[in-house]
N, C-alpha and C positions, 0 to 999 in steps of 0.2 A: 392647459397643456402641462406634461407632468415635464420634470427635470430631462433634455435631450443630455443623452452618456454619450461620451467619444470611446469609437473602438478602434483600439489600436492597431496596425499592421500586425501579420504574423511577423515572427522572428525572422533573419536573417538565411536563405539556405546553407546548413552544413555543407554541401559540397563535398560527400562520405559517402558517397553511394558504392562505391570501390570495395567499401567493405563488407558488401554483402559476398563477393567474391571470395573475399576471406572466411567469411563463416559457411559457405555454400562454394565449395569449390570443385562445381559439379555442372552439369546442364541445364540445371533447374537453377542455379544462382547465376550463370551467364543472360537466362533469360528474364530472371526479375531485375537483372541490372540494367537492360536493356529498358524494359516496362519502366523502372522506376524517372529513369532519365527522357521516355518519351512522354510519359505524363506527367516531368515537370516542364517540359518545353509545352505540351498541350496547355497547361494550367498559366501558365507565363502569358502565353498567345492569348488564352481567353478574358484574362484582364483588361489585355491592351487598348479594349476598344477599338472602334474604328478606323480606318487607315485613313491620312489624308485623300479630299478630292482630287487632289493630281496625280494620287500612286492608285484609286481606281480604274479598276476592269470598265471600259464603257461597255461591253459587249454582255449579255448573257452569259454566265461561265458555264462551262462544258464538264462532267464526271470527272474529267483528264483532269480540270484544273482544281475542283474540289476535293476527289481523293488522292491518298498516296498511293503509286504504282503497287504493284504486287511484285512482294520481298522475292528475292531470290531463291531459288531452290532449295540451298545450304540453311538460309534462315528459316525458311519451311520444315526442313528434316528438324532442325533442334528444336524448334517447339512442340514437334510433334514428339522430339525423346524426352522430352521438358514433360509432356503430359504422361508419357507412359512410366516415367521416373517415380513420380506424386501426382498418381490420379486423383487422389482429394481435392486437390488444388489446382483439377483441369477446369472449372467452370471458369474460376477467378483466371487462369493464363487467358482464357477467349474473351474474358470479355476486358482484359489489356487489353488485348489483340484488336479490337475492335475500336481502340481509342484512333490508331496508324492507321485501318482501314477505310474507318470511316469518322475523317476527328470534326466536321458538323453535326453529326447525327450523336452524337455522346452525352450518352445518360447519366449524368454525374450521381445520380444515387446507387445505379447498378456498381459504377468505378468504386463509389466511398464504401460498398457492401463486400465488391469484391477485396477492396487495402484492408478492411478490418479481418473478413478471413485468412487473410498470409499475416496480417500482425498477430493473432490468436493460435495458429501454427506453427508462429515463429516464436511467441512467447513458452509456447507447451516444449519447445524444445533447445531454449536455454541462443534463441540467435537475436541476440539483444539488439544488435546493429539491425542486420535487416527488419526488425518491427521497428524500429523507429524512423526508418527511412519509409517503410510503407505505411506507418500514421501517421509522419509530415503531409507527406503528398496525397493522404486520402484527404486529410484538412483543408489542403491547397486546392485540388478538384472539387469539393463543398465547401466555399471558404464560410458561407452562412450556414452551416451545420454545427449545431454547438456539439449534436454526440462526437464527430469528428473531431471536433478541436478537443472533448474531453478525452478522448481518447490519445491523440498526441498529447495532453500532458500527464494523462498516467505513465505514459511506456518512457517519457522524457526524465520526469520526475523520479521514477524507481530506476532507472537509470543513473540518476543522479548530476543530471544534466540538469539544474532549477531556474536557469535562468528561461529558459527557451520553455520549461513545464509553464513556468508563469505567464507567460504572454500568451500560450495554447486557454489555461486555464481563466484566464481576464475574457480572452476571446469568448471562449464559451460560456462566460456567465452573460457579457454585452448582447449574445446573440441569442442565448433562451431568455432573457430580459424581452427581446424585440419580438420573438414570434409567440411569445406568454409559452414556451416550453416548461412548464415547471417539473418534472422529472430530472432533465437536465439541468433544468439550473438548478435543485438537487444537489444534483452528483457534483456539479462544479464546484459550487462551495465547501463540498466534503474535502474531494481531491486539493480546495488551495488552502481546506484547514492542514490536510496532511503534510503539506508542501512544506508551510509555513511553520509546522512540530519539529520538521526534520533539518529543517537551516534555523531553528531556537531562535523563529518571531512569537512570541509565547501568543504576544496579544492579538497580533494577525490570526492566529490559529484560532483561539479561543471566538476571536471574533466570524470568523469562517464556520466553523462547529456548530455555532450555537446559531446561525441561518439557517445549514442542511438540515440541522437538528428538526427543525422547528417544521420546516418546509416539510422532512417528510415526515412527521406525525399529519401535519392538515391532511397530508394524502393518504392516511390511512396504512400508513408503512411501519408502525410501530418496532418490528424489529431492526430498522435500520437506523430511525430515531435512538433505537436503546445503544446501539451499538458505538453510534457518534457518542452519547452519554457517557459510555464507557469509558472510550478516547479518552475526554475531557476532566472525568473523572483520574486516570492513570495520570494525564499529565498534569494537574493540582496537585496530586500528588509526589509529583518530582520534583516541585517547584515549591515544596511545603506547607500549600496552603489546605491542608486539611480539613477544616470545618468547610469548605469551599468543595471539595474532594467529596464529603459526604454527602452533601445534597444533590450533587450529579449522579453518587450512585446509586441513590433513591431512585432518584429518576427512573436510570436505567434498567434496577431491580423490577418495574413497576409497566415498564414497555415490552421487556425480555420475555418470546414465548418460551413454550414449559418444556421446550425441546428444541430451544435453539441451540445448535453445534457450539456456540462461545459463551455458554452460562456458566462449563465448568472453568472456563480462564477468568471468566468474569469474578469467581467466586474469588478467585487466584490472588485474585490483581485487589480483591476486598479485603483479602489478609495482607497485602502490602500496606494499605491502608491501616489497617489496623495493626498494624508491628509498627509503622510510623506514630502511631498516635500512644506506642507502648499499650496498647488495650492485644498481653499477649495469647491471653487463653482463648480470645474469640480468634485471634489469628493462625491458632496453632488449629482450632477448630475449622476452621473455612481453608484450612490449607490440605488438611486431611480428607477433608472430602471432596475437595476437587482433586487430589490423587487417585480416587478412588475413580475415575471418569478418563481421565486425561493421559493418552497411550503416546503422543507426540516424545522423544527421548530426549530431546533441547527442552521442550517446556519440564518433561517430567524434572530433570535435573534441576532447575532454577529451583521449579515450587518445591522438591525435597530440600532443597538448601535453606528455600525460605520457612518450611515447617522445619528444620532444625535451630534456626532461630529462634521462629515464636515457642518454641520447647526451652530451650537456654533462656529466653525471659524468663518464661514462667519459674526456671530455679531444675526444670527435668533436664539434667548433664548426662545421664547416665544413656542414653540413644544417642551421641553424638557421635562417638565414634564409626558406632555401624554406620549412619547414618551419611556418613562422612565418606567410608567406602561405598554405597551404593552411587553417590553423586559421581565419585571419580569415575565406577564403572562406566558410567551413563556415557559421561564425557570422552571417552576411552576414542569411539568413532562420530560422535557427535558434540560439534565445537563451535555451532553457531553461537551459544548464548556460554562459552565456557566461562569466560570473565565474570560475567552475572552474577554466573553459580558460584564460583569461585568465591565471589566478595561476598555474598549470605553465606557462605559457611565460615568465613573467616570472620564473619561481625558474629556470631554463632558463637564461637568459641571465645573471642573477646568478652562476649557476656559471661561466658561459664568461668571469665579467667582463666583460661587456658593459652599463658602469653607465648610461648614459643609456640605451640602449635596453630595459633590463630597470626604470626607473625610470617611465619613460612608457607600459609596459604594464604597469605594479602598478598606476596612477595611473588608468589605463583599466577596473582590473579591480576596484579598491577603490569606483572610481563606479559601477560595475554592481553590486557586491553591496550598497550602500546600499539603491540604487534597487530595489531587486528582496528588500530585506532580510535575506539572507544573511548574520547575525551570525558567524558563527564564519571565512566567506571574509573578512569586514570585519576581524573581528582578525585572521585570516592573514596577511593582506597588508600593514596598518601594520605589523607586527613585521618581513614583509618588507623595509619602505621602510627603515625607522629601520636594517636591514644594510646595504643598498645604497647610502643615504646615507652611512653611515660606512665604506663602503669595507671591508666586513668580508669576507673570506675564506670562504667553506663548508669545513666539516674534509673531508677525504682519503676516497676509497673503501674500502670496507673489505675487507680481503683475504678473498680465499676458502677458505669453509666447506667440511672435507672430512670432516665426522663423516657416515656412511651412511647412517643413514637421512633426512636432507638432503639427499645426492646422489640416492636413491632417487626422493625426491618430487620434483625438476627433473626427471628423468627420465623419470618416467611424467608429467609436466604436459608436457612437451615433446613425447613420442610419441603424447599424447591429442589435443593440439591440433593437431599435424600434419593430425592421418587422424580430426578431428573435420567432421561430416556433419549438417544440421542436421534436429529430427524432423520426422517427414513431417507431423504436425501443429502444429496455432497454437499459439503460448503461452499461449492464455485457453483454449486446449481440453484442454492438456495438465495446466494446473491445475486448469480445472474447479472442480468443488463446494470443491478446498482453496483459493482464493484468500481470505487473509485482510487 
């Protein structure tokens, strides 16, 4: 008999269901506040087991005593303005509806099918509370569904709720462990390597990563394998372990179809890599050609910041300036990643020796990752200041790597990116069911 795993309770009820009011304060949010709260009291009662032999019915129970009456007329009209408001989402209100009408006869995979279409509605349009309250409780109504539980700890976790993602996401690895799900358990592992990148468990993640990784190559998933690779690869590399960094992006070079949507970030995230390792001309090379692909105005800004870098290695000053106004353009109405950008172009100009100038956009870049709390850009950049300040030097490029299988991987990431073609489908279509 193989090792028996304890699985843990869900998390604790938020007790926020209120807030779907707030973000829906309409027909359609009175009536999922209603649903959300009768099927956690349905899911509560279904736990409970059996009632004691003194509090049973001796008698035959009657329809009377199994269902609940029929709602009043009032509650009748608003569900009925509840469907005519968001008919999309009239199948998922009936078959709520159907939890109160008839909660013996309750299909708990119809309920987990219909939570995940209002948390996929609710994601599409920015109502963070209400998906997380209807992936608790689609979790709660399948407590043995791990897609259920992975799904409450994607919407917990990029919420930024970790603690409650993790206990969703423990759930769902114990319980595609137990029904040999491996898709799920998968995506589990993926989701608690993410969890654990973004609360800086380096080695939790890395150890999470390199599971899904694994898992979905056996299943013949290559580009989701590459994609974890990727991950793994970026974060080695934040972490400076570089020779560590490039074997994962082997990998990933090596699983990535020829027209996956993220080959040209991948190439992106190759020239970080290689401007970490000072190897500038192949960076300033791999950063050029995924600008040439990449229409996003957050990432376009970073990677021009990052190709005005690998340019100031190599000793080419003379494009920084332009280069320096395109970035602000960018940034102008796009500020997700502005800190980023900000800090490659200010390490940019440190290289060129350009002290005041590269002093007053650290200065620019250190107030945006406060504000915006980006701790690790906030220590980047004092450590920046305190070079710039003292007039410090950056050490020398580093001369070129001629072991083969090194030239190999420039090579094929050069002739990829070239005669790279993007898929004919979306990136939320091409991930599909594995987004974790």
């Amino acid at each position: 008999m193989g090792e028996e795993r304890l699985i843990l309770p869900p998390p604790a009820a938020r007790r926020r269901e209120i807030e779907i009011l707030a973000e829906l304060p309409s027909v359609l949010g009175l009536v999922l506040w209603q649903d959300v709260r009768h099927l956690q009291v349905w899911a509560e009662a279904s736990q409970a087991g059996p009632a004691p032999a003194i509090l049973r019915i001796p008698r035959a129970p009657s329809t009377r005593d199994l269902f609940a009456p029929s709602p009043p007329p009032w509650v009748t009209a608003k569900r009925a303005e509840a469907r005519a408001q968001c008919g999309e989402l009239a199948g998922a209100l009936d078959v709520f509806r159907s939890v109160t009408a008839a909660p013996l006869a309750v299909d708990r995979t119809a309920v987990a099918a219909a939570c995940r279409e209002v948390v996929e509605w609710a994601l599409a349009r920015e109502h963070v509370q209400t998906a997380i309250e209807l992936a608790e409780v689609g979790a709660l109504v399948g407590p043995e569904d791990p897609a259920a539980a992975n799904l409450a700890g994607r919407v917990t976790r990029n919420a930024g709720e970790y603690a409650r993602a993790e206990a969703w996401f423990n759930r769902a690895i114990g319980y595609a462990r137990e029904h040999d799900d491996r898709i799920e358990l998968t995506r589990a592992h993926i989701g608690k390597g993410i969890l654990c990148k973004e609360t800086g468990r380096i080695r939790c993640a890395m150890h999470h990563f390199n599971i899904g990784s694994r898992k979905a190559r056996k299943q013949g998933i290559e580009w989701l394998a590459a994609e974890v690779q990727h991950d793994m690869m970026l974060l080695l590399t934040e972490q400076e372990q570089y020779a560590e960094a490039e074997k994962h992006a082997k990998l990933a070079l090596s699983w990535y179809g020829k027209r996956h949507p993220r080959f040209p970030l991948f190439a992106a995230d190759v020239a970080l890599l290689m401007v970490m390792r000072r190897s500038y001309s192949l960076a300033a090379r791999f950063s050029k050609g995924a600008l040439q692909h990449v229409t996003n105005p957050g990432a376009r800004a970073v990677i021009l910041a990052l190709h005005a870098r690998a340019l100031a290695g190599c000793g080419f000053v003379e494009e920084l300036g332009r280069l320096h106004k395109r970035v602000l353009r960018l940034l102008e109405d796009y500020h997700e990643k502005e800190a980023l950008a900000l800090w490659h172009l200010a390490v940019a100009e440190w290289l060129a020796g350009q002290w005041e100038v590269a002093k007053s956009t650290a200065e620019r870049a250190l107030e945006v990752a406060v504000q915006q709390g980006e701790r690790e850009t906030v220590a980047q950049t004092k450590q920046l200041l305190v070079a710039i300040q003292g007039r410090k030097t950056a050490p020398p490029a580093s001369g070129a790597r001629r072991d083969g299988e090194f030239v190999e991987f420039v090579q094929t990431l050069n002739t990829r990116l070239s005669a790279w073609a993007p898929e004919q489908r979306s990136h939320s279509e091409l991930r599909g069911k594995w987004a974790a």
